[in-house]
C-alpha positions in Angstrom: 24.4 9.2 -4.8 24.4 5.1 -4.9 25.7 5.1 -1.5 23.2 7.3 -0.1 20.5 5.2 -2.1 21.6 2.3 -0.6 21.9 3.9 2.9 18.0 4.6 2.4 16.6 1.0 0.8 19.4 -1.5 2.5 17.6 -1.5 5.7 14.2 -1.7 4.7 14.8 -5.0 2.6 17.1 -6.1 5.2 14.6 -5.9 7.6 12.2 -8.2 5.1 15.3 -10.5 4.6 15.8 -11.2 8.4 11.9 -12.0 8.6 12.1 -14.1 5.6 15.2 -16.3 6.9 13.8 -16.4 10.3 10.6 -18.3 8.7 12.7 -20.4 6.3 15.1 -21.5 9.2 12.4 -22.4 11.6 12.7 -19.8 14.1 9.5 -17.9 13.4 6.4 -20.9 13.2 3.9 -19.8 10.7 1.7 -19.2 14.1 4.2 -16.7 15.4 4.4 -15.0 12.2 0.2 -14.3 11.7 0.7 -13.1 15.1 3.1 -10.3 14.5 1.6 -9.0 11.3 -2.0 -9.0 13.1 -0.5 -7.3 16.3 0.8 -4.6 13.3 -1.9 -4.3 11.3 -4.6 -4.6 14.1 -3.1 -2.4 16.6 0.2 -1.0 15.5 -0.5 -0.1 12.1 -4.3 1.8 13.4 -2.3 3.5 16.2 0.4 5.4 13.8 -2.1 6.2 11.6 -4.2 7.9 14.6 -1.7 9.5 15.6 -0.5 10.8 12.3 -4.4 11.8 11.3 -4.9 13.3 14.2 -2.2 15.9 14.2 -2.5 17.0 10.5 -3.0 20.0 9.2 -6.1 19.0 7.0 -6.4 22.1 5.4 -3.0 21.9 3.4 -2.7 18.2 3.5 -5.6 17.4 1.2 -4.6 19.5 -1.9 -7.0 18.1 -4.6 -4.2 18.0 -7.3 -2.2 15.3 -4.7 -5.3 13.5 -4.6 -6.2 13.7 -8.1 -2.4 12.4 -9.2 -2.1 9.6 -7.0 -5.8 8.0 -7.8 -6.4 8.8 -11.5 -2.7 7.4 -12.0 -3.8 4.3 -9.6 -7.3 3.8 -11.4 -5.6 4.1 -14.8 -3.0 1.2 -13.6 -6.4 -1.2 -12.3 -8.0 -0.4 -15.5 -4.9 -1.1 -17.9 -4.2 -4.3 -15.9 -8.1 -5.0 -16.1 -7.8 -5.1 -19.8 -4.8 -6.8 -20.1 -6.2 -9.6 -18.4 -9.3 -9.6 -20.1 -7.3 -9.6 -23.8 -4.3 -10.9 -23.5 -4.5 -13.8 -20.6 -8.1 -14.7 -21.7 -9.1 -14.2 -17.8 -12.3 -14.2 -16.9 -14.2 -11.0 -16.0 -14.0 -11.5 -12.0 -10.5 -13.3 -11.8 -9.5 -10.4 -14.3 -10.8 -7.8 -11.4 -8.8 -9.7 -8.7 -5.6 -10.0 -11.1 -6.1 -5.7 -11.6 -6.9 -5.1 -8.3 -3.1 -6.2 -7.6 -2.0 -3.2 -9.6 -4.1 -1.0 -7.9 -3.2 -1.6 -4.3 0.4 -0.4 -3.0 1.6 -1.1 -0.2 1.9 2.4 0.8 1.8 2.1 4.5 4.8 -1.1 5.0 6.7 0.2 2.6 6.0 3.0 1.6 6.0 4.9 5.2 9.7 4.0 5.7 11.2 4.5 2.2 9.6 7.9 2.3 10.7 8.9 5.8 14.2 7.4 4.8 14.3 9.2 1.4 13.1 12.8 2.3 13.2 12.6 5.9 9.8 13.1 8.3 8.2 16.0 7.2 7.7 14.6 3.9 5.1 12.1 5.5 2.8 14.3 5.5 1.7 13.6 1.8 2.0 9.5 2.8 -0.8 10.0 5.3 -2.9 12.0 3.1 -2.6 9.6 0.5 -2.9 6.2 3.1 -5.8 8.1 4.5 -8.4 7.5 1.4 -6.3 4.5 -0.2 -8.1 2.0 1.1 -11.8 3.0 1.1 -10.7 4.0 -2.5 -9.1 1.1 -3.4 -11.6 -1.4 -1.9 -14.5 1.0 -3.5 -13.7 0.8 -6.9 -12.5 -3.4 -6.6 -15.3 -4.5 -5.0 -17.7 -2.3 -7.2 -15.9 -4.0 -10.5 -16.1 -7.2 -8.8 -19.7 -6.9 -8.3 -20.2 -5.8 -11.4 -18.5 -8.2 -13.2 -19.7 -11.3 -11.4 -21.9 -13.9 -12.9 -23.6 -14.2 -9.8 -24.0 -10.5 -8.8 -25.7 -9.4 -5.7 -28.4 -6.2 -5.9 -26.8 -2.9 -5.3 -27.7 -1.9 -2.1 -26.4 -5.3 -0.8 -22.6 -4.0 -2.7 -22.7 -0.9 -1.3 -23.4 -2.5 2.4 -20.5 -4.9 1.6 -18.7 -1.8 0.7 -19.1 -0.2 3.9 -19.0 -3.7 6.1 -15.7 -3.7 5.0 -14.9 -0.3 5.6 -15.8 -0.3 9.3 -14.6 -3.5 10.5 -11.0 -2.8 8.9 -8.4 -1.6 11.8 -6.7 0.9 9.7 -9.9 2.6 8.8 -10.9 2.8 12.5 -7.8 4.2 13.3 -8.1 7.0 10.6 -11.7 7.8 11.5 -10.7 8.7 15.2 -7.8 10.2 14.0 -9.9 12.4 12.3 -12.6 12.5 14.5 -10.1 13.6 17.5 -8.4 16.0 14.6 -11.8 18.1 14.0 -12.9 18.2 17.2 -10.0 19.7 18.8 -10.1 16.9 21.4 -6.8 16.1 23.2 -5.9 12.7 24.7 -4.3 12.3 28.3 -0.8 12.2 28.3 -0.5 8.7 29.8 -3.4 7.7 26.9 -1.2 9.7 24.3 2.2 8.0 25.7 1.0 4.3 25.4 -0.4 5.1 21.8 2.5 6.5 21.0 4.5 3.3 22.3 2.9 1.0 20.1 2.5 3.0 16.9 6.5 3.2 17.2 6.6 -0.4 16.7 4.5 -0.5 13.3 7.9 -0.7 10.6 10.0 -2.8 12.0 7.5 -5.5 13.4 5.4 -4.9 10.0 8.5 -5.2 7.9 9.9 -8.6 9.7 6.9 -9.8 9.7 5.5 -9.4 6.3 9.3 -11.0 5.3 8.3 -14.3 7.2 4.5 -14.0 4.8 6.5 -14.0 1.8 8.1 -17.1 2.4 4.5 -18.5 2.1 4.2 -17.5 -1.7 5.8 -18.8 -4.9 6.0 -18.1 -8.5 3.9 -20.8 -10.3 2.2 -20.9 -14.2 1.0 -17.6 -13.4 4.4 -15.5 -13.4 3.5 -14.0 -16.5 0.6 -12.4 -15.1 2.3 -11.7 -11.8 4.9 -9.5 -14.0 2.4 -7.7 -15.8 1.0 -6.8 -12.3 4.6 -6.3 -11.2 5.4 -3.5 -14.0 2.5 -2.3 -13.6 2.6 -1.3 -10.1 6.4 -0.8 -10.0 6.9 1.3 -13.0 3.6 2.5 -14.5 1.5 3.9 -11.5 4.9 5.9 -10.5 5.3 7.0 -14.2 1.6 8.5 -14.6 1.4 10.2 -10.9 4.9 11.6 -11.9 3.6 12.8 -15.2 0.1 14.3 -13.7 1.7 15.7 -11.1 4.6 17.6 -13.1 2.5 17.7 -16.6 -1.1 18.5 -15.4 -1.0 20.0 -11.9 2.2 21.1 -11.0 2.4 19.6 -8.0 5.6 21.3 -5.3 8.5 18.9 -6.0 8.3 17.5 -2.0 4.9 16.7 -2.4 5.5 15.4 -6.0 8.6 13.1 -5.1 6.8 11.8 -2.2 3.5 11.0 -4.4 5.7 9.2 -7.0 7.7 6.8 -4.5 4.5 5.5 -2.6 3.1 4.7 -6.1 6.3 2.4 -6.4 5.3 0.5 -3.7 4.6 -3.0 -4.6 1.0 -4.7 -4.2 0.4 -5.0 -0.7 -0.9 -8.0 1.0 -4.8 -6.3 0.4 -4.1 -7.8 -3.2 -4.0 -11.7 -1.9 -6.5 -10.6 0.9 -8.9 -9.2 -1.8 -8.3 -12.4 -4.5 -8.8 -14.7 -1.6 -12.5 -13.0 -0.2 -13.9 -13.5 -3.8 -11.6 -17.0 -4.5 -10.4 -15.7 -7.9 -6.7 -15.1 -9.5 -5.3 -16.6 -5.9 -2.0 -17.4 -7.4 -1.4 -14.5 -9.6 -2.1 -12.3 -6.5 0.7 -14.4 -4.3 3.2 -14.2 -7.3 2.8 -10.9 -7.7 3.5 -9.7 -4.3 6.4 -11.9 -3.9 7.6 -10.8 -7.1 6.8 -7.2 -7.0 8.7 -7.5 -3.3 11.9 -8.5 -4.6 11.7 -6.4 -7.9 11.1 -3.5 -5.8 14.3 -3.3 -4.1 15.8 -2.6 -7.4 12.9 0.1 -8.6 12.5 1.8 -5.4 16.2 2.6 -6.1 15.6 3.6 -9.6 12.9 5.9 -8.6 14.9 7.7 -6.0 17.5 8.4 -8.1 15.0 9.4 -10.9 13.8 11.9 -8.3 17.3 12.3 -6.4 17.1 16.3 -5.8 15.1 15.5 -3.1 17.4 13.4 -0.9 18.1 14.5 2.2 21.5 15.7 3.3 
């Protein structure tokens, strides 16, 4: 059971590693490295998920009770973190928004795509691109909507919700899920030398992603703000899993593939979106770095924890 556990995280992390000491050693300039991560998240990243929206089977792969799992458990975590840095690290109300926002925000596509394909093999990616599909038009609905809300200097609503959907339609990903689904309900095929070249580049996403994002992390360190950054760190690591597990068992009996696949893209840690997000408002910069870094490293470690938690569902 540890072996195959290993066989599944090892190279994921070792894939981060070889990024990460590429940076430190000089081989990879800071240049090269915003390069590769915006080649896989402007073009990679939008090309999988096309590709992925476009051939599923809608009508089973948005089962409310998924839905409802993964995002009441995620909201629950933004809230709880929300509070906890309103109480208990005496943050104010819009750097407390961009310290929750951290445990709101897996990475679910970097990480979460290649754990889950490496856990419970392809099929189960189904539930990962249901899930990725909403998570950021989600995500960046309800932060931006507490941000604006909490801000001393708060602009009308109409001008939030057109920051809302700015946002929404100039993000890559979301392009490349909107004609995924637009290809997807129309019944529209793409030429095979079209479909070929997509299919190219979206097969580079993980590894370039996952080298790359080790060469960000390099970038970030744990300062004064670590306790934050491990409040943020549990919270995304250990809580979100714990309450989609426990809807999706407790409240909606969820089919164990679908549920173990739920539960492991909740462990993923905060995502870069959580330093993007801190950094387009210029609050809780430093807890949002820390906790990525630290949620990173942590999550080599939890990831495991969860799939053994879950374990009946590894593959042979």
């Amino acid at each position: 059971m540890i072996a195959q556990i290993l066989d599944i995280i090892a190279p994921v992390f070792l894939l981060i590693a070889a990024g990460a000491g590429a940076a430190k050693l000089g081989w990879l300039s800071e240049p090269a490295i915003d390069g590769m991560m915006g080649f896989a998240l402007k073009f990679a990243a939008p090309s999988l998920l096309f590709l992925s929206v476009s051939r599923l089977d809608i009508s089973t792969a948005f089962h409310w009770p998924l839905i409802a799992s993964f995002y009441l458990a995620a909201a629950a975590s933004f809230f709880l973190a929300l509070l906890l840095a309103r109480t208990l690290f005496k943050r104010r109300p819009g750097e407390a928004v961009a310290v929750a926002f951290g445990a709101l925000f897996s990475n679910s596509l970097i990480l979460g795509f290649p754990i889950s394909e490496r856990a419970y093999g392809v099929d189960s990616l189904v539930t990962n691109v249901a899930l990725v599909s909403i998570h950021a038009p989600f995500c960046y609905l309800l932060g931006i909507t507490a941000m604006e809300l909490s801000r001393a200097d708060k602009q009308a609503l109409h001008k939030t919700a057109r920051t809302i959907l700015g946002m929404m339609f100039r993000n890559p990903l979301m392009i490349g899920i909107g004609l995924g689904f637009a290809v997807n309900l129309s019944g529209l095929t793409l030429p095979t030398p079209a479909l070929s070249a997509v299919e190219m580049l979206a097969r580079t996403t993980l590894p370039v992603a996952l080298f790359g994002i080790g060469g960000v992390l390099t970038r970030y360190s744990l300062g004064a703000s670590m306790p934050q950054a491990f409040m943020v760190s549990t919270l995304s690591l250990l809580v979100h899993p714990l309450l989609v597990y426990l809807l999706a068992t407790r409240v909606f009996s969820l089919e164990p593939q679908v549920m173990r696949s739920a539960v492991l893209t909740a462990a993923m840690a905060p995502g870069a979106n959580a330093f993007l997000f801190a950094s387009m408002y210029n609050r809780a910069k430093g807890v949002a770095a820390s906790a990525i870094l630290m949620a990173t490293s942590a999550s080599v470690f939890t990831a495991s924890g969860w799939i053994w938690f879950l374990g009946s569902g590894l593959i042979d």
